[in-house]
Legacy VTK file of the C-alpha trace (Angstrom):
# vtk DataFile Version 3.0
C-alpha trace
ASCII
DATASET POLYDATA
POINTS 310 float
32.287 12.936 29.779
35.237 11.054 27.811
33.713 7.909 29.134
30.334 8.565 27.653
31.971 9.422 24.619
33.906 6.072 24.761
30.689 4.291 24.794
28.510 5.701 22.565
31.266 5.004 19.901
31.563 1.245 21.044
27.563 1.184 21.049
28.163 2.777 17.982
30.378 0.402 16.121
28.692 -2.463 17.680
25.571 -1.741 16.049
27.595 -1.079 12.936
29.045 -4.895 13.589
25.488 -6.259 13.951
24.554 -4.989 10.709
26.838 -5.528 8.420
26.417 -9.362 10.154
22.807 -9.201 8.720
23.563 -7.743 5.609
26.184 -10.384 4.727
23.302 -13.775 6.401
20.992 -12.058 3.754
23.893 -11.771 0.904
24.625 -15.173 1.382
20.800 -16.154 0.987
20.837 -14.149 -2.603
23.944 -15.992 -3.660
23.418 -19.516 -2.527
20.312 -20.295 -5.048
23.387 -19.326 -7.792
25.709 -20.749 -6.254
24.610 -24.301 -5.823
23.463 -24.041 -9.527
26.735 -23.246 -10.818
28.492 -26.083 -8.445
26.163 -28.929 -10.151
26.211 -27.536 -13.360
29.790 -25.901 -14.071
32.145 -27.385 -10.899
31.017 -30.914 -10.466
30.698 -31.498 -14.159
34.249 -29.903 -15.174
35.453 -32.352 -12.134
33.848 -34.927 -14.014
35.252 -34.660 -17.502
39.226 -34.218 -15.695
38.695 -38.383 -14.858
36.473 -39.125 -17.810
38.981 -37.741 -20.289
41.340 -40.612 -18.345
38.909 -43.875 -19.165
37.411 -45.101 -22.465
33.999 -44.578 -21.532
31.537 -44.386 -24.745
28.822 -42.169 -23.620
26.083 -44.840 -22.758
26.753 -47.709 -20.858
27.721 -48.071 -17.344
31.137 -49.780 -18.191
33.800 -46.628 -17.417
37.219 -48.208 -17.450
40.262 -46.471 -16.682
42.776 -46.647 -19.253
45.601 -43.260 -17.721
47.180 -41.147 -20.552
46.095 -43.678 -23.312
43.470 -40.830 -24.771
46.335 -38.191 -24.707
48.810 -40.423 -26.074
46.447 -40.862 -29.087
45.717 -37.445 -29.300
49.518 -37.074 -29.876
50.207 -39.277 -32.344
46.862 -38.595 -34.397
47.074 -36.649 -38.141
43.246 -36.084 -37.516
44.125 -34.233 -34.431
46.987 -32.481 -36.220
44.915 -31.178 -38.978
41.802 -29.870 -36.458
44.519 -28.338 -34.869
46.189 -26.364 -37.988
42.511 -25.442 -38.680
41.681 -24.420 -35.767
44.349 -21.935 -35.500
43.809 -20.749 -39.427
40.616 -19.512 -38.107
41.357 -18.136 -35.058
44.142 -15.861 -36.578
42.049 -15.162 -39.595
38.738 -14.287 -37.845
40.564 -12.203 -35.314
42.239 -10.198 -37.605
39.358 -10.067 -40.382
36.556 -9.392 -37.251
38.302 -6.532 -35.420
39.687 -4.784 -38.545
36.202 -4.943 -40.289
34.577 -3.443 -36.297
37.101 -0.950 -35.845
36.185 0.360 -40.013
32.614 0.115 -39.408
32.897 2.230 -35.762
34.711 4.979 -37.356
32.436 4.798 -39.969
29.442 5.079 -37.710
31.102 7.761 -35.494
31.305 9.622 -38.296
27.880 9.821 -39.782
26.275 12.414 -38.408
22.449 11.613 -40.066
20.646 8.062 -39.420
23.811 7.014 -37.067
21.634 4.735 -35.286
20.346 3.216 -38.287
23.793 2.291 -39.568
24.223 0.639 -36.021
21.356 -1.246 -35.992
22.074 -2.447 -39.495
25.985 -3.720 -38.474
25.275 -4.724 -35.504
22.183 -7.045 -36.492
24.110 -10.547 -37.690
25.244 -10.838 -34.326
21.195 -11.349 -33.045
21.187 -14.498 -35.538
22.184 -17.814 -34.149
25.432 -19.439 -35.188
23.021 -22.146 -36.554
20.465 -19.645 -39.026
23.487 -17.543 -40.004
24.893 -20.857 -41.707
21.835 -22.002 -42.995
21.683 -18.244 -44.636
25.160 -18.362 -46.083
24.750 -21.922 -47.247
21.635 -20.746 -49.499
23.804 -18.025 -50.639
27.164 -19.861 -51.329
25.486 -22.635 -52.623
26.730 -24.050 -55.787
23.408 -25.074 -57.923
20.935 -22.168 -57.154
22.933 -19.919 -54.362
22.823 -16.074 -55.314
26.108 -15.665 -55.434
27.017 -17.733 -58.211
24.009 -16.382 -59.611
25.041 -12.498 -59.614
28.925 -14.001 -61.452
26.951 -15.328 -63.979
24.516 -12.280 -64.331
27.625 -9.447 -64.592
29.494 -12.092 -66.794
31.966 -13.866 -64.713
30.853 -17.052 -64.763
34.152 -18.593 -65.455
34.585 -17.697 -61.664
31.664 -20.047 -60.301
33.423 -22.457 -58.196
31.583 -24.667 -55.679
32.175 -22.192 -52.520
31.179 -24.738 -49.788
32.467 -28.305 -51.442
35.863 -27.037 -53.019
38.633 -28.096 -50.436
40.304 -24.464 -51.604
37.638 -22.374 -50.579
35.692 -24.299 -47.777
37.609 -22.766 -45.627
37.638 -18.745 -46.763
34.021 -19.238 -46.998
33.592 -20.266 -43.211
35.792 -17.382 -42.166
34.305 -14.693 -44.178
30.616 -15.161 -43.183
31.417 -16.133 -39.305
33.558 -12.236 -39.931
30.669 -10.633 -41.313
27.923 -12.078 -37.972
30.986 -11.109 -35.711
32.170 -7.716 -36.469
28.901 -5.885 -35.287
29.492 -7.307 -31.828
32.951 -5.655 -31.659
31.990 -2.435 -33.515
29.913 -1.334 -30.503
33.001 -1.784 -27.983
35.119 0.034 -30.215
32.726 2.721 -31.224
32.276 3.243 -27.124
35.839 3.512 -27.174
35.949 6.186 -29.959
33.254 8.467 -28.534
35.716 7.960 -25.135
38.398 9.555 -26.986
38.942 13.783 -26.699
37.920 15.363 -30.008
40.201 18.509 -28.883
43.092 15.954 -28.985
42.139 15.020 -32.997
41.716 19.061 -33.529
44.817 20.438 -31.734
46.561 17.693 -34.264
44.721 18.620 -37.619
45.654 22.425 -36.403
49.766 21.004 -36.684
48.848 19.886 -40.087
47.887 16.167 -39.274
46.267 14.489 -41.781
43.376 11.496 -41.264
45.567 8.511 -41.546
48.183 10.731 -39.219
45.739 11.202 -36.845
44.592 7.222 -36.626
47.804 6.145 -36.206
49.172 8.423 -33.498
46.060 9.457 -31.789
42.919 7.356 -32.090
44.488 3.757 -32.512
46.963 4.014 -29.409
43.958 5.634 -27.257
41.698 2.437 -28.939
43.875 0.384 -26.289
41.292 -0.823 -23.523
38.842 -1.654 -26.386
40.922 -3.393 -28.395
42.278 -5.947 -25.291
38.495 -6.663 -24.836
37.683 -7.680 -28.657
40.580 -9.324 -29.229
40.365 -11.534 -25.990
36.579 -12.535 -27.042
37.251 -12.984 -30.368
40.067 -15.147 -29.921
38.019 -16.959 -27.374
34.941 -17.367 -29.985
37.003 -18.374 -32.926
38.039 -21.161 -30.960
34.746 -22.257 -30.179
33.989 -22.266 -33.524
31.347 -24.960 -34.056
27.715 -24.224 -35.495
28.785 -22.770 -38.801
30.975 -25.747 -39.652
27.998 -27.966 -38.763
25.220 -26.203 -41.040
28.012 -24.864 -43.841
30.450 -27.795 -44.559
30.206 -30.869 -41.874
34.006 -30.441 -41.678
34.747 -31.191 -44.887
34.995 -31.600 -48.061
36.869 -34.278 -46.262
38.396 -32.966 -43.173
39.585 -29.319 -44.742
36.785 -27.323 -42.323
37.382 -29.905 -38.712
38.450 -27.699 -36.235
38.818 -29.074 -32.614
35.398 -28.058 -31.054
34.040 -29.992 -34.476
35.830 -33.232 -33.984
35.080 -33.059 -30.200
31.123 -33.686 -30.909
32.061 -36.194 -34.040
34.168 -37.581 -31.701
32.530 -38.098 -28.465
28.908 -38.208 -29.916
28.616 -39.703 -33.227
31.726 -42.607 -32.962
30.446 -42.665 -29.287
33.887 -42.274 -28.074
33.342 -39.632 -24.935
36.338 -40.547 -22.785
38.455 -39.478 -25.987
35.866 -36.632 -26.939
36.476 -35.421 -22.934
40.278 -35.764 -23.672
40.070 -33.635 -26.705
37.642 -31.169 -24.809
40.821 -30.914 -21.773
42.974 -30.508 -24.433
41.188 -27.143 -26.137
40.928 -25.963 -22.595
44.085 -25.774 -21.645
44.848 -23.892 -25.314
42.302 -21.644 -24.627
43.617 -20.767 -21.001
47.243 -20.726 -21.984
46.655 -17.884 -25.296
44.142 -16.392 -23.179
46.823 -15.418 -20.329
49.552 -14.601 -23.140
47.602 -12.334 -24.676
46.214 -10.697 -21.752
49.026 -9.893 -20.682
50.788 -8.754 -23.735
48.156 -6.469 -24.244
47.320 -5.145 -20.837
51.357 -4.182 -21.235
50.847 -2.436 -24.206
48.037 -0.279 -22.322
50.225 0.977 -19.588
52.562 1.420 -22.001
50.688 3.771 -23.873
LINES 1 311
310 0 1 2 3 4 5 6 7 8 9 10 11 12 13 14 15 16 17 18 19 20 21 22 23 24 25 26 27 28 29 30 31 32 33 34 35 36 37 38 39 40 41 42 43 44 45 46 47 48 49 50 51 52 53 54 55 56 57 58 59 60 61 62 63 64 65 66 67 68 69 70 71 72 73 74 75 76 77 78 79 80 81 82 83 84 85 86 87 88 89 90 91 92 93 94 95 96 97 98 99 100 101 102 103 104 105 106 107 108 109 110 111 112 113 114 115 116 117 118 119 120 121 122 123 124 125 126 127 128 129 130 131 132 133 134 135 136 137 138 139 140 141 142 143 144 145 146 147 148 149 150 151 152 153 154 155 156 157 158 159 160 161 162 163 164 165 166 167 168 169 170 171 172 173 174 175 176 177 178 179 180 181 182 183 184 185 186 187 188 189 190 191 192 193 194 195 196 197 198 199 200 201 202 203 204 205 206 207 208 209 210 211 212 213 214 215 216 217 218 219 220 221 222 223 224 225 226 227 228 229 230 231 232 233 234 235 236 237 238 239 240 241 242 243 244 245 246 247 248 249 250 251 252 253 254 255 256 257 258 259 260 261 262 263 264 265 266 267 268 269 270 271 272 273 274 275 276 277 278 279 280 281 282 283 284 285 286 287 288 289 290 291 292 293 294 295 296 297 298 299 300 301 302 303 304 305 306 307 308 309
């Protein structure tokens, strides 16, 4: 009888074996189409760039000459580089700041409302469905000094002594990109946080009005330390996209007036595409990847402490 037993469960589990054999030929069948798509167009390309970033190659010909750390060397030692770079990291602190105060406002707003709330989240959350490329061609028309409507509307309520050129004045260039690339952004990150606030316990906000809490109280000590998981999310992408930044400098100011708007992404296309200098452009490209990766790890960490923490 034990033998029997014995053998039915070997019978058993070798069936089981067999199975999960078949199951993982045909999971490999589903993934390979992906996966050899991702190898030519992700792997073998990043391979690529890693030894073009070490040559002087200008995008077109066949002539791809090594030339070692001379593109890093220049990157180094250039002001133009410099100045991207202090950009670059304006807007990144700015936008992530401005973007996830403005989404975690506008969810607690929204969670709020208790007629048309999906109105009010269709209406924030739309700018994100515009392209980084129409939502500059919008805010150009806007900022624009000659005919835009915001100039317009100073002059209308009588502040016309205030119409500067928004777009062309090297002291505003710059708070003009930020503000309108905050105003497409923040949508995106209101939904994540306004998931995050319907998440949260209404009994805890309660018991803590009941104890005399007030609104601000309650923010502070309740909703903003339970906000925790959300917040490590938006301010990861967010970081990541203000990086990135590229179509709204392109359509708004063409990195100037002068250079005042050239972040690194910007000067990576001038660079590599219109001085035809891709082996430096490549460079520049390694260069914002390894920024990326290193904040990216600091600040997941730092935050992902700060959850278990809490």
């Amino acid at each position: 009888m034990a033998t029997s037993i014995i053998n039915a469960d070997k019978s058993v589990i070798a069936t089981h074996k067999k199975k999960k054999k078949k199951w993982q030929s045909y999971a490999l069948l589903f993934i390979l189409p992906s996966f050899i798509l991702y190898t030519l167009f992700v792997i073998v390309p990043t391979v690529g760039s890693i030894y073009l970033s070490f040559t002087s190659w200008d995008g077109i010909s066949s002539d791809v000459r090594y030339i070692g750390f001379a593109n890093f060397v220049e990157i180094w030692n250039s002001p133009r580089v410099h100045n991207a770079l202090k950009n670059t990291m304006v807007m990144t602190i700015s936008l992530v700041l401005l973007e996830n105060i403005a989404a975690i406002a506008l969810a607690m707003m929204v969670d709020k409302v208790r007629w048309f709330r999906n109105l009010f989240r269709s209406v924030f959350y739309f700018p994100t469905l515009l392209s980084g490329i129409v939502m500059g061609f919008v805010w150009s028309m806007i900022l624009n000094y000659n005919f835009g409507v915001f100039n317009q509307i100073l002059d209308r309520i009588g502040l016309g002594s205030y119409i500067v050129d928004w777009l062309g004045n090297p002291k505003y260039a710059m708070i003009s990109i930020i503000l309108s690339t905050a105003w497409k952004g923040a949508g995106y990150y209101m939904i994540i946080y306004l998931a995050g606030l319907q998440g949260i316990p209404q009994e805890l906000n309660e018991a803590a009005s009941i104890d005399g809490a007030n609104g601000r109280q309650q923010f502070r000590h309740i909703t903003f330390p339970l906000l925790a998981g959300s917040m490590t999310v938006c301010l990861v992408l967010s970081m990541i996209s203000a990086l990135k930044i590229f179509d709204q400098i392109a359509v708004m100011t063409d990195g100037g007036p002068g250079f005042e708007t050239e972040t690194l992404t910007y000067i990576i296309y001038k660079v590599g595409f219109g001085e035809l200098r891709q082996g430096f452009g490549t460079a520049l490209a390694m260069v914002l990847f390894l920024i990326i990766l290193i904040i990216t790890v600091i600040q997941v960490k730092f935050l992902q402490k700060r959850e278990v923490q809490l």
